[in-house]
NUDO-908078 format. One record per residue (C-alpha): residue number from 1; x, y, z; residue in one letter. Coordinates in steps of 0.05 Angstrom, whole numbers. Layout:
N
SITE i px py pz aa
SITE NUM X Y Z a
...
END
This chain:
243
SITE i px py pz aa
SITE 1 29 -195 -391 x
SITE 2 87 -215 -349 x
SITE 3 81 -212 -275 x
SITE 4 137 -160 -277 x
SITE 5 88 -115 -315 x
SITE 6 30 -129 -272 x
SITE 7 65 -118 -212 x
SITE 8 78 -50 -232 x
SITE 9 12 -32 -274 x
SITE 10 -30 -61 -223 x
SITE 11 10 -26 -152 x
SITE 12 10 37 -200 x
SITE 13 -75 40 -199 x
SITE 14 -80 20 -132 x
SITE 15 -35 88 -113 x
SITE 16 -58 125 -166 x
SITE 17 -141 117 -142 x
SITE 18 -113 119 -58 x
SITE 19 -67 170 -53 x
SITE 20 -114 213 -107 x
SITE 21 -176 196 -62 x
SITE 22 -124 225 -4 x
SITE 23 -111 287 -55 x
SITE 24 -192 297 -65 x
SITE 25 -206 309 9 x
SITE 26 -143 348 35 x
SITE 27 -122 395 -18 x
SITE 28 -159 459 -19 x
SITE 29 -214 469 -71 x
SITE 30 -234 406 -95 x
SITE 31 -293 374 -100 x
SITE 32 -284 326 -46 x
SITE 33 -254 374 -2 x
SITE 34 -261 354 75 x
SITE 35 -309 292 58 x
SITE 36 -270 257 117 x
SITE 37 -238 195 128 x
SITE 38 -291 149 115 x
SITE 39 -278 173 48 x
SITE 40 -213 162 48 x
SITE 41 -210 84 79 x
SITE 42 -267 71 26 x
SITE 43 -240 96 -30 x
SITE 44 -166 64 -11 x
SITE 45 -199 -9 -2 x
SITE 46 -233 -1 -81 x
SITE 47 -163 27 -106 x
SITE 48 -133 -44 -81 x
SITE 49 -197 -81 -108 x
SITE 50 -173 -45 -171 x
SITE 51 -103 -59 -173 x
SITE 52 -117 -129 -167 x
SITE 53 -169 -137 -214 x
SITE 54 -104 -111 -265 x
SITE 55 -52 -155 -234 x
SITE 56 -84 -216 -210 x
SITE 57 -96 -259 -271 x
SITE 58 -14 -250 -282 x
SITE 59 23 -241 -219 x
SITE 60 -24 -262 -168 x
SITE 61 -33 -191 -146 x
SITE 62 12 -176 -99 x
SITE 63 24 -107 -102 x
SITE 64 57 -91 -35 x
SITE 65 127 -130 -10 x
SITE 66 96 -143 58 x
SITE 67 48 -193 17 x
SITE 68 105 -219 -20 x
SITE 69 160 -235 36 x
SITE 70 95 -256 74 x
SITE 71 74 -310 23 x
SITE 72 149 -332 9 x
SITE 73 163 -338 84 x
SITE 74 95 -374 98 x
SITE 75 123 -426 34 x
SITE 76 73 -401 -17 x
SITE 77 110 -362 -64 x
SITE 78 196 -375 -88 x
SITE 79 240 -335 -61 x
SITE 80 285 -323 -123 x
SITE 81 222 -284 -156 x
SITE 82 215 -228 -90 x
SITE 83 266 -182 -116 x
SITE 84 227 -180 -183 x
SITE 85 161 -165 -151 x
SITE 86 179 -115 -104 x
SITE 87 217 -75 -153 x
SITE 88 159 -80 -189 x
SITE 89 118 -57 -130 x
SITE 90 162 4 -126 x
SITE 91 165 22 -192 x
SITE 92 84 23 -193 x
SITE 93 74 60 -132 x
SITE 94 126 120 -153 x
SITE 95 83 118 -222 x
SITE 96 15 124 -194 x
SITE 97 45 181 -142 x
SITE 98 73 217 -204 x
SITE 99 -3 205 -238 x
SITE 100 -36 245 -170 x
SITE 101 6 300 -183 x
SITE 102 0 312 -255 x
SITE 103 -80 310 -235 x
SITE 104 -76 354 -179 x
SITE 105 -19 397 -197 x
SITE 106 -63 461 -199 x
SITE 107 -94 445 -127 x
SITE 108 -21 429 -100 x
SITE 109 -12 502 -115 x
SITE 110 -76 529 -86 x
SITE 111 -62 487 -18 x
SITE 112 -17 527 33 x
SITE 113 -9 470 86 x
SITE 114 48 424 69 x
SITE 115 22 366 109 x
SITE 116 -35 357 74 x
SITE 117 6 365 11 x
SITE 118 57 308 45 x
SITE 119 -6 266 63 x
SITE 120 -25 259 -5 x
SITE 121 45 222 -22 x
SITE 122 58 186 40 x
SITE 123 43 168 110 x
SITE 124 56 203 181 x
SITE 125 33 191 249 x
SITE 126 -30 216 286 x
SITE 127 11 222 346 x
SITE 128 93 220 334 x
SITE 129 126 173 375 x
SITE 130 160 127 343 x
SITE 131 150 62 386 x
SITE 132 76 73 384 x
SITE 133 77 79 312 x
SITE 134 122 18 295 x
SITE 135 79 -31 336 x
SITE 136 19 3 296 x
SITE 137 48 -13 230 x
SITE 138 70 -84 253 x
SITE 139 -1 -91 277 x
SITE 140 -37 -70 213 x
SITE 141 3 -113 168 x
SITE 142 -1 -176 215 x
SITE 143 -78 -173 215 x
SITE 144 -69 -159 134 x
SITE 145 -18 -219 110 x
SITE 146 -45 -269 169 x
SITE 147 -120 -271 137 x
SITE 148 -83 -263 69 x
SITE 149 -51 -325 80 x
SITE 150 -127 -362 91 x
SITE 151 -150 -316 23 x
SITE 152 -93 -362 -15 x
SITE 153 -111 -423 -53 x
SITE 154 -56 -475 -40 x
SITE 155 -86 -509 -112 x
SITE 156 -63 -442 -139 x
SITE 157 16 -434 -161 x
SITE 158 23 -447 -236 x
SITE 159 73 -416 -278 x
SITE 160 14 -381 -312 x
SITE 161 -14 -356 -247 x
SITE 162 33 -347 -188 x
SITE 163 13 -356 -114 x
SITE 164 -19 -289 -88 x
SITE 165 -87 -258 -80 x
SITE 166 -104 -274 -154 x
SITE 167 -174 -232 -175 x
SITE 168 -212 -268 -140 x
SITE 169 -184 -250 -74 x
SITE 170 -204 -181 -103 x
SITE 171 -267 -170 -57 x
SITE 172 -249 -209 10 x
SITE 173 -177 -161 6 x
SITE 174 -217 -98 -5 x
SITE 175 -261 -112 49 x
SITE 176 -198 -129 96 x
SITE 177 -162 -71 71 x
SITE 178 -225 -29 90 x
SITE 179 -239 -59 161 x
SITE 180 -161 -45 177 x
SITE 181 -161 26 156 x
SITE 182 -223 37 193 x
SITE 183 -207 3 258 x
SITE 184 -135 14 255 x
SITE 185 -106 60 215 x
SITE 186 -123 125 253 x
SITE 187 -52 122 283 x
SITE 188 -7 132 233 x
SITE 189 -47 125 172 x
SITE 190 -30 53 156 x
SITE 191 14 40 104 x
SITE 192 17 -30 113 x
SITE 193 59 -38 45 x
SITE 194 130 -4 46 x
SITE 195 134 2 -38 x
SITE 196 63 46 -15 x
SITE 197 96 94 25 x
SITE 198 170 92 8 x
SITE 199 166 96 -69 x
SITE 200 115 161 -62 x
SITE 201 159 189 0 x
SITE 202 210 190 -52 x
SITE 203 172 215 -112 x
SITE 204 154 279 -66 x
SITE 205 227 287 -48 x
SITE 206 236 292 -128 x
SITE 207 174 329 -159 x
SITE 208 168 406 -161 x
SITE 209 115 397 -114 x
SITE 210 89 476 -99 x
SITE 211 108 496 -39 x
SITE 212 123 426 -4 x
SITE 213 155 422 60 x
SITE 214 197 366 83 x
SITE 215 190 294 73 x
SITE 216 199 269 144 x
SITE 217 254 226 130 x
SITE 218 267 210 208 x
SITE 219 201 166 208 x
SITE 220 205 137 139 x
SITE 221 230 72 162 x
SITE 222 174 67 202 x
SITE 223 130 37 154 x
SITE 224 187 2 119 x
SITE 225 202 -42 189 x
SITE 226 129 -44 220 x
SITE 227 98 -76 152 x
SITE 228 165 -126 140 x
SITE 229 154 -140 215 x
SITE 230 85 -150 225 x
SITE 231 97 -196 152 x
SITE 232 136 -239 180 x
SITE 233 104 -253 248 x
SITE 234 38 -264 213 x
SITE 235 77 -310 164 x
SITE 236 111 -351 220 x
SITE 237 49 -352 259 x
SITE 238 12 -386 201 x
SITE 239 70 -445 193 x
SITE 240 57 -454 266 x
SITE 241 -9 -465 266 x
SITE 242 4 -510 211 x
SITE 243 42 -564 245 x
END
């Protein structure tokens, strides 16, 4: 499998299994209606475990062009492949949204409340201000790429296996994943991962979603800046610490 193809098989299992865990607890009638959020942070940290159990052995698992930038900024993965793996990334994510859909189509319809119907595509803040929420986001992902960036083998690299999580980085992530969305993401629901909230932001703009509201597009950069932000300052941070 090329790492093009894992990029987008593996991104596209890690949204199908988090935002359908999402779909499970807030649409109406379901069997996992209301089971809360430890539910949902649990659930989200497998779907990654997933995803990179798929993409690892090929791409090194990124899945999510915070971890990508991160790793090419912090001199662990070439720049000329980034625009590969995050379209990649995107592609996945808008695949796995249109997969949680198709599943839940008939519950979409039975579900009155568009934010829960948004929620189960993309991200929006606890509290809206947008300040509040960018430093969240930037927050999130620094915690998420900087102990990334200890996960990563410098021995790994090959042209076989490229520098990322690889699967065995598949059970330290999950747990990170799972400590962040339990300790932090209770703000604005941490996206952490741009191609995770952009690509199904836009697949809910597209899809005859019943009865859908708006997609919020004044905060959708939100978690497009905070994650490339809080990338990059974790990335920098590392070759700091380095010298």
């Amino acid at each position: 499998m090329s790492p093009f193809s894992a990029e987008i098989l593996g991104t596209m299992i890690m949204i199908l299994l988090g935002n359908g865990v999402v779909a499970n607890v807030v649409l109406n009638g379901t069997k996992g209606h209301n089971s809360g959020w430890m539910v949902i942070t649990s659930a989200w940290a497998f779907a990654v475990f997933a995803g990179v159990v798929v993409a690892g052995p090929y791409s090194g698992a990124h899945l999510n062009p915070a971890v990508t930038i991160g790793l090419a900024i912090a001199e662990k993965f070439d720049w000329a492949q980034v625009p590969v793996y995050i379209a990649a990334q995107f592609l996945g994510a808008m695949a796995g949204s249109l997969l949680v859909w198709i599943m839940y189509k008939d519950f979409y319809a039975g579900t009155p409340d568009q934010g829960a119907k948004h929620a189960t595509f993309c991200t929006a803040p606890a509290i809206p201000n947008k300040v509040s929420n960018l430093i969240s986001e930037v927050i999130g992902t620094f915690v998420l790429i900087f102990v990334i960036l200890y996960f990563t083998d410098p021995a790994m690299g090959t042209d076989k296996t490229p520098i990322g999580l690889g699967s065995i980085g598949a059970l330290p992530v999950t747990l990170l994943v799972w400590v962040i969305g339990l300790s932090l993401g209770g703000t604005t629901g941490y996206a952490i991962n741009p191609a995770r909230d952009l690509g199904p932001r836009i697949m809910h703009a597209v899809l005859p979603v019943a009865g859908k509201g708006g997609n919020n597009w004044g905060y959708a950069w939100v978690p497009v800046a905070g994650p490339l932000i809080g990338c990059s300052i974790a990335a920098l941070l590392h070759l700091w610490l380095k010298i």
